[in-house]
N, C-alpha and C positions, 0 to 999 in steps of 0.2 A: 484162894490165895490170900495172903498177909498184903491188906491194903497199907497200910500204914505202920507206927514206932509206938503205939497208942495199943497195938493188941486188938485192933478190928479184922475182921475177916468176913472177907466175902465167898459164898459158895452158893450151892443149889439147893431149892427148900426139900426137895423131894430128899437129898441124903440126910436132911435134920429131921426130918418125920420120924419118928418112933411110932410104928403101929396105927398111923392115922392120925396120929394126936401130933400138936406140935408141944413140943417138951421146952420150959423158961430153960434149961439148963442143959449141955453136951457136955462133951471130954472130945479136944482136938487134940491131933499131934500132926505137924507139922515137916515136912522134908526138912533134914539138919537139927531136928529134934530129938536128944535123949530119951525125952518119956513127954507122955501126956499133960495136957491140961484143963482146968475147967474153964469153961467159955459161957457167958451170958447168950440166950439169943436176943436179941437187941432190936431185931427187925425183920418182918419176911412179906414177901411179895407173890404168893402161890403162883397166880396167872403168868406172871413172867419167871418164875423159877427161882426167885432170887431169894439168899437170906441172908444178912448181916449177925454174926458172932462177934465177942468182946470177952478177949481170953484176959483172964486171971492169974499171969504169972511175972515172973519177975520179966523187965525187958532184957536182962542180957541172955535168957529161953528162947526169946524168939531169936528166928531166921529173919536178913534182912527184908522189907515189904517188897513188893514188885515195883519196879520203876514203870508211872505210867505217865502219856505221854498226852496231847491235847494236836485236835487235827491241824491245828497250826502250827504245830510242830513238822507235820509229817512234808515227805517230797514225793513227787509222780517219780511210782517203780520202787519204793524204798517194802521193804517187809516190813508185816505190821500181824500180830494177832487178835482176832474177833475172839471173845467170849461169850457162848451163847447161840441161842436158835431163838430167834422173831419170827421165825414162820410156824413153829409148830411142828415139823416133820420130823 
């Protein structure tokens, strides 16, 4: 997902693995995207799955970020979405 206005992105490191290897540089395209682009990887965290991308395009390319929210935001019963598996299964 488009964390931010900045062109970060966060996803899974296992989909930026190339072959085993982890690659300085992808090609994202995003929902609400005409065409591709290049993206920095910027960060990745294997054991928890996680990697930070830093796409290389103009910002009026991107889709707007994901609104996120902080648990002091939330209410008892409101919906909410987890990203991710902590357990491993």
């Amino acid at each position: 997902f488009l964390y931010d206005y900045e062109g970060h992105v966060v996803t899974n490191c296992h989909v930026v693995l190339a072959g085993g290897r982890m690659p300085s540089k992808v090609m994202v395209k995003l929902q609400g995207m005409a065409e591709a682009c290049e993206a920095k990887v910027v960060g990745v965290e294997p054991e928890k799955d996680l990697a930070v991308l830093k796409m290389n395009c103009a910002q009026a390319m991107l889709p707007d970020p994901l609104d996120i929210g902080t648990s002091n935001d939330l209410q008892v019963g409101q919906s909410v979405v987890a990203i991710g598996n902590p357990f491993g299964l």
